[in-house]
C-alpha positions in Angstrom: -103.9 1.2 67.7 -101.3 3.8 69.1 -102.1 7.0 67.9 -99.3 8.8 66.2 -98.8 12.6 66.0 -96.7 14.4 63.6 -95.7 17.7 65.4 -97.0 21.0 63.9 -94.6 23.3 65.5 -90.9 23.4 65.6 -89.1 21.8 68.7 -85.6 22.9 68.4 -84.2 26.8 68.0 -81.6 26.7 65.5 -78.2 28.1 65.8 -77.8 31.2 64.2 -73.5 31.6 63.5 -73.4 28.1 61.8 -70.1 26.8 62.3 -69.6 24.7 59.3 -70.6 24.9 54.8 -71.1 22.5 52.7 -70.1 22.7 48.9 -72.5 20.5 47.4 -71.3 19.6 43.8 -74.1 18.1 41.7 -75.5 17.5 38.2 -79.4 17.5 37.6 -78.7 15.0 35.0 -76.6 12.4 37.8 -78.7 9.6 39.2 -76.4 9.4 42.1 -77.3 13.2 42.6 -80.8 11.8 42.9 -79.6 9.5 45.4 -78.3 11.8 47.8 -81.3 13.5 47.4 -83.2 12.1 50.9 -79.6 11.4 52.8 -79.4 15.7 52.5 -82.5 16.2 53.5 -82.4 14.5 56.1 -78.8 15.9 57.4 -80.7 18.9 57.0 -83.8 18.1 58.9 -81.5 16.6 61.7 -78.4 18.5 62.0 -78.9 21.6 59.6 -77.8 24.1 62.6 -74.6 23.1 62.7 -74.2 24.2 58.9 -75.5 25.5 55.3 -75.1 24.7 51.7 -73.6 25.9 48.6 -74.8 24.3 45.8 -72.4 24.4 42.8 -73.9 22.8 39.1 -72.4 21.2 36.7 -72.3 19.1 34.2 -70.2 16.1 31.9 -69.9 18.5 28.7 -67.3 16.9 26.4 -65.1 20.3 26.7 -65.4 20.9 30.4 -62.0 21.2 30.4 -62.0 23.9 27.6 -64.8 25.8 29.7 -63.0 25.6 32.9 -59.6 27.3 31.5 -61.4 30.0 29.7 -61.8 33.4 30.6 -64.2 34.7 28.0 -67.8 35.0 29.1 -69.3 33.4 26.1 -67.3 30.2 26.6 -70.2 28.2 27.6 -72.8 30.5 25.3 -70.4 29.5 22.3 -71.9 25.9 22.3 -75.7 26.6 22.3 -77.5 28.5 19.8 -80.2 29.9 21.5 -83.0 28.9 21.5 -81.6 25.4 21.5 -83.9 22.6 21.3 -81.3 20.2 23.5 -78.8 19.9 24.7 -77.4 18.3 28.4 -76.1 21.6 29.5 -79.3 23.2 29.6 -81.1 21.6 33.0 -77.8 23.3 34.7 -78.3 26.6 32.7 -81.9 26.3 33.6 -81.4 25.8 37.2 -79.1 29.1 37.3 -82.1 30.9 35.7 -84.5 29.7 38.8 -82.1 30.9 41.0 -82.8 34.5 40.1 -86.2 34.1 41.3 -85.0 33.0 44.9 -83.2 29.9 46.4 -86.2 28.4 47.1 -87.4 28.4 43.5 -84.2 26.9 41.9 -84.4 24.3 44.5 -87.7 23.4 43.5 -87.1 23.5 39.9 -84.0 21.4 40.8 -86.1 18.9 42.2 -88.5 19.0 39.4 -86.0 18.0 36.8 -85.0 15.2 38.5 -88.7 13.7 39.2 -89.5 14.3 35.6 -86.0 12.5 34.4 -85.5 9.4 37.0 -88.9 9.0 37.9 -91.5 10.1 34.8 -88.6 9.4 32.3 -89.0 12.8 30.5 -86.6 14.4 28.3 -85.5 17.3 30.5 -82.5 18.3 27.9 -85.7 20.4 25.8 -86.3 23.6 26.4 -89.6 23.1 25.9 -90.0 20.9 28.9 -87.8 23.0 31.0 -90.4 26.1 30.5 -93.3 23.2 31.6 -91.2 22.9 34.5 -90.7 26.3 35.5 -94.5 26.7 35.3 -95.6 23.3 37.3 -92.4 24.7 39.6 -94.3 27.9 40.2 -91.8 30.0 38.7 -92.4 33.1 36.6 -92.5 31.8 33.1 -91.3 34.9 31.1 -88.7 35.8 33.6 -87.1 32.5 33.8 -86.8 32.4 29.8 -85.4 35.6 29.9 -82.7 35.0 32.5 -82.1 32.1 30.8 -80.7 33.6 27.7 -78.9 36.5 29.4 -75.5 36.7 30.2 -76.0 37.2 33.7 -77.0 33.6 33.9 -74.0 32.4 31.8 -71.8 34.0 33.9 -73.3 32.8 37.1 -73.0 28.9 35.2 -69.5 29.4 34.2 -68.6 30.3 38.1 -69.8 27.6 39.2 -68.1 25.6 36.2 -64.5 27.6 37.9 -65.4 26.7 41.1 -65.8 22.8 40.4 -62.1 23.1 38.4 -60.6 24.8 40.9 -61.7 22.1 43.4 -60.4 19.6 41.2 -64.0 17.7 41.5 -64.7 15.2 38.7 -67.2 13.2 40.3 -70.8 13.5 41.2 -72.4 14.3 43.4 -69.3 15.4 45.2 -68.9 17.6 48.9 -66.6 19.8 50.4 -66.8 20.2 53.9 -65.1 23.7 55.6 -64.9 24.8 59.0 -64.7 28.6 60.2 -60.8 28.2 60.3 -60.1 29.6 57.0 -56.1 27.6 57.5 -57.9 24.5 57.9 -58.5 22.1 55.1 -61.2 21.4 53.5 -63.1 17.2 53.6 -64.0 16.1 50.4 -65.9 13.0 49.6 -67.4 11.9 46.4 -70.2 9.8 45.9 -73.2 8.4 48.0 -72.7 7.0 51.4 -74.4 5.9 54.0 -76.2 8.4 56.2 -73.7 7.5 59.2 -70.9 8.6 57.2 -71.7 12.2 56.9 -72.5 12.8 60.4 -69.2 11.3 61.6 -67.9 14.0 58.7 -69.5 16.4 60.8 -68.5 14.9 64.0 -65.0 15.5 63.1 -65.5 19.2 61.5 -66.8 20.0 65.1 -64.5 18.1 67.0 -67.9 17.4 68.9 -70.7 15.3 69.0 -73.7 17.1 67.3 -77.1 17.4 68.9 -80.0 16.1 66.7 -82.6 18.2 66.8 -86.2 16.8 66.0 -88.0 17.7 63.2 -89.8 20.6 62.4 -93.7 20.5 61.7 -94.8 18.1 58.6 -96.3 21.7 56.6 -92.7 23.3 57.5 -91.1 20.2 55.8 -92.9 20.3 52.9 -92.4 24.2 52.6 -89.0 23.8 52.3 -89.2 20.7 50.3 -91.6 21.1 47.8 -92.4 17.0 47.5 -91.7 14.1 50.3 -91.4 10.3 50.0 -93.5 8.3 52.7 -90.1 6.5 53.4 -88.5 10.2 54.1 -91.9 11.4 56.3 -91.5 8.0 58.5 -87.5 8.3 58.8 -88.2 11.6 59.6 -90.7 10.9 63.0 -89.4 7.7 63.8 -92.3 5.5 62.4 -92.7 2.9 59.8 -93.9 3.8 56.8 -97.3 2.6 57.4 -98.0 4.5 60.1 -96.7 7.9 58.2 -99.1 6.7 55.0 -102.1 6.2 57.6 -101.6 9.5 59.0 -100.8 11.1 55.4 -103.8 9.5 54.3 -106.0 11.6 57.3 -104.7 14.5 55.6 -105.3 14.1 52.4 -109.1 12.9 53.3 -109.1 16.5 54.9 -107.5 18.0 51.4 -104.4 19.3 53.2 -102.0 17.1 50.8 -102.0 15.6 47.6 -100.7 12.2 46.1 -98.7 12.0 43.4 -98.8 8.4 42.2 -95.7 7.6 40.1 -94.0 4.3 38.8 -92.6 2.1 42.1 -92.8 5.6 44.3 -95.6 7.7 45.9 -95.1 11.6 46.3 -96.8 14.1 49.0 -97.1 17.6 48.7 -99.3 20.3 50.5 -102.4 21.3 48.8 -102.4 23.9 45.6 -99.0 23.8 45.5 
């Protein structure tokens, strides 16, 4: 059998003055968010020197409108009582809260929402659940359910609620592509494509070809990542996903990973995470 080996350093240098951000529109509580999930990552893993993202929440509220056009700060805090049991604009609210913990944190309590909603089936509208996610998320508890009520947090969700209107987006997951010619029109595209699709997007924002880079090690991918599929690891390398599970497997025997066995999908993350 060929023996396969996942590199443990980094190949490529990155370019530092990236040319090109993405406003990444999405709803925690979107399945077709979910779906774009891997088709990111990978643009990321592949072609994430060329630019970086902005993610922007938000979510269906019945008065998105309303919120949108006002200019009070309570607009959005005039629909929840805190602390409200559920509601669907909390995950959104929630993810805002991470955020003041570091990017890093809200994208891994982002994440967590969305394997606890599409693939464990949990009601992530409770607050309740939310603070279990913060914790299994490693975020600070107490500080999170603090931020959460403040009005620094509202304010922060209600920008991004602006920012959405002002974009006209009513569709998610929805992207804006921009160049750094501020006179130069924005791409938008709504919905999930095919992979192909978004790196002829970025074909044409560069008016060049982009060079792939290869990936980074499998520990650096799961840093920045939190939890991979076997699918993503194998797309990833360029193998089939039972070679990736074979050599997935070598680590866990060495306790470097853990499984996480779920309905019709199998997650890997590093050890003690």
């Amino acid at each position: 059998m060929t023996r396969i080996q996942i590199p443990v350093e980094p190949i490529a240098t990155p370019i530092t003055n990236k040319p090109l951000e993405m406003y990444m529109f999405l709803d925690p509580l979107c399945s077709a968010c979910w779906d774009l999930q891997p088709i990111i990552r990978k643009l990321q893993v592949e072609y994430g020197q060329y630019f970086t993202i902005r993610t922007v929440l938000s979510t269906r509220l019945n008065n998105l409108n309303t919120v949108c056009n006002a200019t009070s700060e309570t607009s959005v805090d005039d629909n929840i009582n805190y602390p409200y049991s559920q509601h669907s604009v909390l995950p959104s609210i929630a993810v805002k809260a991470a955020e003041f913990q570091g990017r890093k944190a809200a994208l891994r309590f982002f994440n967590k929402i969305q394997e606890y909603l599409f693939l464990q089936t949990k009601n992530v509208t409770s607050f309740s659940v939310l603070q279990e996610l913060a914790s299994e998320a490693k975020i600070d508890v107490e500080e999170f359910s603090r931020d959460f009520q403040s009005k620094e947090c509202l304010r922060s969700f209600q920008s991004d609620l602006s920012i959405t209107c002002e974009m006209e987006v009513d569709t998610f997951p929805t992207i804006v592509f921009f160049n750094e010619h501020i006179e130069d029109e924005g791409i938008k595209i709504s919905g999930t494509y095919s992979y192909d699709i978004y790196v002829q997007i970025l074909q044409e924002m560069l008016d060049d070809f982009p060079r792939r880079q290869d990936p980074p090690g499998l520990d650096k991918l799961f840093n920045r990542f939190h939890s991979l599929t076997t699918k993503e690891i194998a797309d990833y390398y360029g193998l089939t996903e039972q070679q990736a599970e074979f050599e997935l497997k070598k680590l866990l025997l060495r306790q470097e990973v853990e499984r996480v066995l779920l309905p019709n999908l199998v997650l890997w993350r590093l050890k003690n995470r």
